[in-house]
PLY file of the C-alpha trace (Angstrom):
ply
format ascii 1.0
element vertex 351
property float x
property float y
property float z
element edge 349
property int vertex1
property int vertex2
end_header
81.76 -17.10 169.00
78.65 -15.10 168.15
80.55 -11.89 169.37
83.20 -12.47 167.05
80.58 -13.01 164.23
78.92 -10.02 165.14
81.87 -8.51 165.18
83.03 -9.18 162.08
79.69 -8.41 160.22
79.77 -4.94 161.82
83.47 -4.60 160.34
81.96 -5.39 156.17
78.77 -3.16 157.26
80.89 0.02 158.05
83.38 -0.94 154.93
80.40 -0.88 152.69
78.78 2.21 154.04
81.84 4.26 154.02
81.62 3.63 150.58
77.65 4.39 149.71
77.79 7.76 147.73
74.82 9.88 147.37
72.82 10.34 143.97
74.40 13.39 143.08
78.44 12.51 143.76
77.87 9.33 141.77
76.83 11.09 139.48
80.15 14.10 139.53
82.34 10.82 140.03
80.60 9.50 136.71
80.39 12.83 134.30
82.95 15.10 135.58
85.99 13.62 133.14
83.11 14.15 129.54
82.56 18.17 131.58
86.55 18.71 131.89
87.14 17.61 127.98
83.72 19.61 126.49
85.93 22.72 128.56
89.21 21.65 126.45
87.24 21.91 123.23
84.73 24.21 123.42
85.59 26.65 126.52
82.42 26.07 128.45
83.28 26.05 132.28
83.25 21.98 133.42
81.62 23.41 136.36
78.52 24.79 134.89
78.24 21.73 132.84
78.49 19.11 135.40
75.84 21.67 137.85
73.19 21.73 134.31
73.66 17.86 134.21
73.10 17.53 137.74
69.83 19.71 137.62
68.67 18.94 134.67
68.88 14.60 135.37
68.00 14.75 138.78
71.76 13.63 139.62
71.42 10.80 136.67
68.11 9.71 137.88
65.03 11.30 135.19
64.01 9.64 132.59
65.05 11.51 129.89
68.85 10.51 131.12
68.05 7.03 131.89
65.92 5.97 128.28
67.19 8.99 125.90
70.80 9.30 127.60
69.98 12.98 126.70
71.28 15.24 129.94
70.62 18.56 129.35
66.72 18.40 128.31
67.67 19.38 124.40
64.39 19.48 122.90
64.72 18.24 119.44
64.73 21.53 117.38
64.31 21.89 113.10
67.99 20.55 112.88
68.02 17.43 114.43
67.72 14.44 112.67
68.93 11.40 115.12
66.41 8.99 117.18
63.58 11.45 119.28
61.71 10.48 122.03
58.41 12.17 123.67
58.20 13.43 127.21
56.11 15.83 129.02
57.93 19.29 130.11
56.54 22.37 129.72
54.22 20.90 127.60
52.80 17.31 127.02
54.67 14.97 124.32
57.39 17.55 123.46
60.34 16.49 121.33
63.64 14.89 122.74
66.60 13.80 121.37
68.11 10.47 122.17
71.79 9.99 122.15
73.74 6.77 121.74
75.65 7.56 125.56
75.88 10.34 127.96
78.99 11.24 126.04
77.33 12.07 122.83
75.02 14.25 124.71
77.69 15.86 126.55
79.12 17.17 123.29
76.13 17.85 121.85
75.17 20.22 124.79
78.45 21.75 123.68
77.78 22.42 120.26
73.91 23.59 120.96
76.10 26.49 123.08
78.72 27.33 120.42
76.16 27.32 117.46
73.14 28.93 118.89
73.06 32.68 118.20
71.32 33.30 121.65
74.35 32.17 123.95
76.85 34.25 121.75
77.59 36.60 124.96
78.29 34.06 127.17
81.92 32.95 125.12
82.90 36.70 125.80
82.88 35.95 129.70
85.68 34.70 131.85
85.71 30.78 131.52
86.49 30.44 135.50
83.79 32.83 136.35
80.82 30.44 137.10
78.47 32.89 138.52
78.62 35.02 135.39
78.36 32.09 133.09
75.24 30.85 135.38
73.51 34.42 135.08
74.17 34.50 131.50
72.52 31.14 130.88
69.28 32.65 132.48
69.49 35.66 130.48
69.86 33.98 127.68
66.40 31.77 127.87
68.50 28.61 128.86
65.51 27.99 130.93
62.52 29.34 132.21
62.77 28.97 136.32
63.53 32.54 137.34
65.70 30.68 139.73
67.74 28.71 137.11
70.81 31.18 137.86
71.07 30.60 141.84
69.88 26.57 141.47
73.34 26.28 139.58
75.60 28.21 141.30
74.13 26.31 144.55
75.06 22.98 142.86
78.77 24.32 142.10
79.06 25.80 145.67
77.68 22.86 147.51
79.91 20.37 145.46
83.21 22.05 145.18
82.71 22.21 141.05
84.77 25.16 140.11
87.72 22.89 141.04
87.30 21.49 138.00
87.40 24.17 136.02
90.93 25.07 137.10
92.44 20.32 135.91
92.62 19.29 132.51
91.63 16.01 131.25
94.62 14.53 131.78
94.50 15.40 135.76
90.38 15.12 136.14
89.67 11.80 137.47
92.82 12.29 140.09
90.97 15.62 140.99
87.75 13.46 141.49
89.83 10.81 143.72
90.87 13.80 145.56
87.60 14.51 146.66
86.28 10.73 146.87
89.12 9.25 148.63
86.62 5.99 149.06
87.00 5.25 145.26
90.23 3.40 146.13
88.46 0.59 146.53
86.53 0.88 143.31
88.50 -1.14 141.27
86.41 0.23 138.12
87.47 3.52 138.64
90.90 2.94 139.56
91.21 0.85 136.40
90.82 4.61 134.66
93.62 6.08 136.17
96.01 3.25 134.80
95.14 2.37 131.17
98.60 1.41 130.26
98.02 -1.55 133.31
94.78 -2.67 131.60
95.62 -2.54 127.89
98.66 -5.36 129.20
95.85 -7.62 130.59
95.55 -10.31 127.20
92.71 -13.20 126.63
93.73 -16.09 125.68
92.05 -16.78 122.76
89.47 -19.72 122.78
90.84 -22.96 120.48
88.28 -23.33 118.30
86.55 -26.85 118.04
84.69 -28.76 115.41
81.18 -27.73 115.84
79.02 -29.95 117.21
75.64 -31.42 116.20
73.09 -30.34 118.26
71.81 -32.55 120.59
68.74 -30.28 122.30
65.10 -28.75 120.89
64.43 -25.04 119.64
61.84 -23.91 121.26
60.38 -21.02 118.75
60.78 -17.46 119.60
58.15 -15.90 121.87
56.17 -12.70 120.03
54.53 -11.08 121.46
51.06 -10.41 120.45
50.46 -7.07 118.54
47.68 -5.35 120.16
44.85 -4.26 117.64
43.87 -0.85 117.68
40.41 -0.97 119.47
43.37 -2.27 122.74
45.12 0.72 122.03
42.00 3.21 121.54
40.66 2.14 125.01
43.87 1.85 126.80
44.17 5.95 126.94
45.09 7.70 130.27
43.88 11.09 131.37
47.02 13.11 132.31
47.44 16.43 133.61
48.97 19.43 132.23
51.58 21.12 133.54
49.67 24.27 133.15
46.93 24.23 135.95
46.76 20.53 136.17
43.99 20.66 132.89
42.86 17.25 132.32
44.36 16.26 128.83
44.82 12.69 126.14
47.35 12.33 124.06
45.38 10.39 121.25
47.77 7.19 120.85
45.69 6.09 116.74
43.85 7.99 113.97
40.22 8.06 115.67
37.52 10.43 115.48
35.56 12.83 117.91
33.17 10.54 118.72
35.14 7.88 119.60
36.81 10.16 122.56
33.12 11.47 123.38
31.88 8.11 124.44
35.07 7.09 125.92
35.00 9.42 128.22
31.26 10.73 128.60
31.55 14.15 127.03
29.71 15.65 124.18
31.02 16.08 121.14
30.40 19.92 121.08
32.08 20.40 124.09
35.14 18.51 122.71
35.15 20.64 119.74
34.45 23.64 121.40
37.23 23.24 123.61
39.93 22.39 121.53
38.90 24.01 118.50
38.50 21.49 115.86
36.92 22.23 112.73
36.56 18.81 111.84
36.07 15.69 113.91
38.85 13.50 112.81
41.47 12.94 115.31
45.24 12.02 113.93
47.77 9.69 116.32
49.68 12.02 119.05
47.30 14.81 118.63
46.75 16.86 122.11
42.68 16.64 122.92
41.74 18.25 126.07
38.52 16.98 128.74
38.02 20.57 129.72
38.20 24.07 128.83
41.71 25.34 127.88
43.25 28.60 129.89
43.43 31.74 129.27
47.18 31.99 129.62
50.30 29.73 129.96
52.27 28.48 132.53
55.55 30.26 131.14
56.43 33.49 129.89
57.55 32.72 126.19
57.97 30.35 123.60
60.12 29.79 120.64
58.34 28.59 117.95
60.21 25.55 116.01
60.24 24.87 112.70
56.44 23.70 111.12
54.40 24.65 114.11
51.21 27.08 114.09
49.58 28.87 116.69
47.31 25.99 116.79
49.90 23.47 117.81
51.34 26.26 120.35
47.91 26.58 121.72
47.24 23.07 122.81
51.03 22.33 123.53
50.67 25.13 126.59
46.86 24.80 126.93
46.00 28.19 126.08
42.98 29.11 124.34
43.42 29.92 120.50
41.92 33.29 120.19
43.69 34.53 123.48
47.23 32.97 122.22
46.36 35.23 119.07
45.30 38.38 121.25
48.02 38.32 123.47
50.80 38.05 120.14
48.90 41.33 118.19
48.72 38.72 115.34
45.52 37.85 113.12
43.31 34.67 113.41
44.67 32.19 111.08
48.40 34.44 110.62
51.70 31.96 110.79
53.96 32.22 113.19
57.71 32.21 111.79
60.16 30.20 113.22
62.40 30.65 116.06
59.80 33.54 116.75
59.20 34.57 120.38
55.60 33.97 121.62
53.88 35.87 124.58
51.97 32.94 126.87
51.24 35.39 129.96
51.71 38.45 129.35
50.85 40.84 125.95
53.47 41.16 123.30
54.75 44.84 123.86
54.28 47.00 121.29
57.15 48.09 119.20
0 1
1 2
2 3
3 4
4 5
5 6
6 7
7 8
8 9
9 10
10 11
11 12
12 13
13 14
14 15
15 16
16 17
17 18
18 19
19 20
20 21
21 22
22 23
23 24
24 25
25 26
26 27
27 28
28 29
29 30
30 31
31 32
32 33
33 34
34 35
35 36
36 37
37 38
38 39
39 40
40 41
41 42
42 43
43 44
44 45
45 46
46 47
47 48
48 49
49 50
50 51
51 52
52 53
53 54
54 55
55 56
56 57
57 58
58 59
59 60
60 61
61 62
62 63
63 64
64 65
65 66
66 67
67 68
68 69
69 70
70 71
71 72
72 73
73 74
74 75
75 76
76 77
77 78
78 79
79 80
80 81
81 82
82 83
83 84
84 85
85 86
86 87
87 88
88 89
89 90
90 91
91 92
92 93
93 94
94 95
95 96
96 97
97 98
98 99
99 100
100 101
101 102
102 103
103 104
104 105
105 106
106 107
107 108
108 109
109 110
110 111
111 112
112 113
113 114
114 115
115 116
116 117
117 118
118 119
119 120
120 121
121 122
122 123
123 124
124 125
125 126
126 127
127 128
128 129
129 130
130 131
131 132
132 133
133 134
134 135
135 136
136 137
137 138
138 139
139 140
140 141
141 142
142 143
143 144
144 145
145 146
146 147
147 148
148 149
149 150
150 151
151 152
152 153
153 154
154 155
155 156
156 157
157 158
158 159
159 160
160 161
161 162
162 163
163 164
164 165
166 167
167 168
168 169
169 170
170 171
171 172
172 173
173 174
174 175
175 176
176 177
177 178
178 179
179 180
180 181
181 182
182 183
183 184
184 185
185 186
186 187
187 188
188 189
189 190
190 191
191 192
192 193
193 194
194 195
195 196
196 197
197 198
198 199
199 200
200 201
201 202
202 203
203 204
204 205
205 206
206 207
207 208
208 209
209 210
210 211
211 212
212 213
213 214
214 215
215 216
216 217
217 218
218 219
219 220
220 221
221 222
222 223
223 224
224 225
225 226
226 227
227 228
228 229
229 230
230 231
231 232
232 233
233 234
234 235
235 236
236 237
237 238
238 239
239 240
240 241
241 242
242 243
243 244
244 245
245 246
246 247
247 248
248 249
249 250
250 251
251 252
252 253
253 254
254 255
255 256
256 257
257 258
258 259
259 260
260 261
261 262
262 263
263 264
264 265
265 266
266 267
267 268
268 269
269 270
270 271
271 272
272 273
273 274
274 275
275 276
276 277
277 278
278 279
279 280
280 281
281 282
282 283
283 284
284 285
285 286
286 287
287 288
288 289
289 290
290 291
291 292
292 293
293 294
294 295
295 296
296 297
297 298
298 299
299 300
300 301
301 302
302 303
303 304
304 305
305 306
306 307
307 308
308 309
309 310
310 311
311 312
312 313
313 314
314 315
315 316
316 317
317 318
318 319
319 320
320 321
321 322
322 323
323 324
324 325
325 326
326 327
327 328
328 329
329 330
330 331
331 332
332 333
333 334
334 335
335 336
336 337
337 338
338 339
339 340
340 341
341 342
342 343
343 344
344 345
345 346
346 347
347 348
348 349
349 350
C-alpha cells in the first residue's frame, strides 16, 4: 500500500514539474501576443520588444513592472502627464511612469519609438532584421550599457524570438503553444485560443431578494494612524548612489540643514559645502549627500528634461557643480536647454 502511495505521489510530482516554467518563458508565454500586435501597428519587430521587456523587467520580476506596470523603464519625460512613480536608476528618485496594465505600457513603448526624433533611423531598417534593429537601439541612446546591443540579441537567440516576428496576432498564442507544448494543461491559456467557447459560457443571474435587516455589528473602519512629521524626519535611510556607492538622503519633508546635521552627526558646513546650498532650507524629495560629491558620473551623457538646471543634474548623478559646468564649456549659473546633451565623464568636444 505505501508503494502504491508513493507511487502515485511521484506520478502528480513529475505532472507538476513538467509544467514549472522558468521566470523568463512565463514571462514570453505572458507578453508575446501585446509584442506581435505593437508589430501590426507600429512595425517594431515583436522580437526586440518582447527581448527589451525581458531585460528591462528582469523577466516580469523588477519593481518598476510589478508596482508601475511600466516595462520598458520610460522615465517620465516633459510630456507625460499620467500617475509617476520614483525609483532609483541611474540616478536616485528619477521619474517613472505608471500604466494602468502591461498593455498600456506596451503601446506606449510603441509610440515613445514612432514619436521620438532620435529612433527615426531605426523605421528605415528591415522589420525581420533583429540584429540591426538591436544595434540601432544602442546607437540611438536607448540605453547606456555599451552592451545593450548583444544583451538583446542574446535574449532573441536564446529564446527563439524572431519566430515571432514572422505570426500575426491572429496565429501568436498558437506560435507560443508551439513552443510550450505544457500549456495544454493550462486551462487559462487555452481558454485564449477559443473565445467563441468562452463567450457561450452564461451566469445565471442571481434572483434578487428582499433585503434583509441586518442582524450583526459594524465594527468601524480601521485608519490607520497618520504619522507626524518629526516620524517621518527621523525615519530617513542612508542609501547609496549608483555612482561610486556615495552615501546619499532623499529628504522625505520640508526641513532645514540643521535638522540633517544632527541627525546624522555632520556639520553644517560640510553639508553645505558638499552639496552646494546657498541657503539652509531643505524642500521634500530634495537629493542631500553625507559626503563629498565626484568629480565625474557614472555614465557618459544625459538628456536634460524639461525644468531641470545643472544643479538638479549635479546631484541627480553626484557630480560636483563646478566640474558638471567645466566639463559642458558652459558658465556658472548658465541654463541648460532641454533635451540638451550633457557630458558626465568626459569634456564636451569642441565644435
Amino acid at each position: 500500500m505505501k508503494r502504491l502511495f508513493l507511487l502515485i505521489s511521484l506520478l502528480v510530482l513529475s505532472k507538476f514539474s513538467a509544467q514549472t516554467w522558468a521566470t523568463e518563458d512565463q514571462y514570453i508565454q505572458k507578453f508575446a501576443q501585446y509584442a506581435v500586435e505593437e508589430m501590426e501597428k507600429y512595425k517594431i519587430p515583436a522580437s526586440i520588444t518582447l527581448a527589451q521587456g525581458l531585460l528591462e523587467t528582469g523577466g516580469g520580476q523588477s519593481r518598476l513592472a510589478l508596482e508601475g506596470k511600466n516595462h520598458f523603464g520610460i522615465k517620465c519625460k516633459e510630456d507625460w502627464t499620467g500617475k509617476t512613480m520614483k525609483h532609483t536608476d541611474d540616478a536616485p528618485n528619477e521619474c517613472f511612469r505608471v500604466y494602468e496594465d502591461p498593455k498600456q505600457s506596451y503601446e506606449d513603448h510603441s509610440i515613445f519609438l514612432a514619436t521620438r526624433k532620435y529612433y527615426t533611423k531605426l523605421f528605415d531598417l528591415d522589420m525581420k532584421d533583429y540584429k540591426a534593429w538591436a544595434h540601432g537601439l544602442k546607437k540611438a541612446g536607448y540605453a547606456t550599457n555599451p552592451r545593450y546591443a548583444s544583451i538583446l540579441i542574446g535574449k532573441i537567440e536564446k529564446y527563439k524570438l524572431y519566430e515571432f516576428d514572422e505570426v500575426n496576432s491572429k496565429e501568436v498564442l498558437y506560435a507560443v503553444l508551439k513552443k510550450y507544448p505544457g500549456l495544454q494543461e493550462d486551462r487559462q491559456f487555452m481558454a485564449q485560443l477559443e473565445p467563441a467557447k468562452e463567450k457561450k459560457k452564461t451566469i445565471a443571474p442571481t434572483p434578487k431578494t428582499p433585503s434583509q435587516p441586518k442582524i450583526y455589528a459594524l465594527a468601524p473602519e480601521r485608519k490607520e494612524r497618520v504619522k507626524t512629521k518629526t516620524e517621518i524626519l527621523n525615519s530617513i535611510l542612508i542609501k547609496s548612489h549608483p555612482n561610486g556607492g556615495l552615501k546619499y538622503i532623499v529628504i522625505p519633508e520640508d526641513t532645514n540643514v540643521e535638522f540633517i546635521a544632527k541627525k546624522f552627526k555632520i556639520s553644517e558646513s560640510k553639508l553645505m559645502k558638499w552639496n552646494e546650498l546657498e541657503g539652509k532650507e531643505l524642500a521634500k524629495n530634495e537629493i542631500v549627500f553625507l559626503e563629498s560629491k565626484n568629480s565625474a558620473g557614472n555614465t557618459a551623457t544625459y538628456k536634460v528634461e524639461y525644468g531641470e538646471d545643472m544643479y538638479d543634474i549635479a546631484q541627480k548623478f553626484g557630480i560636483k557643480l563646478n566640474k558638471l559646468y567645466a566639463k559642458n564649456r558652459m558658465d556658472e549659473g548658465q541654463k541648460p536647454a532641454s533635451g540638451q546633451l550633457i557630458y558626465l565623464i568626459d569634456k564636451k568636444p569642441r565644435n
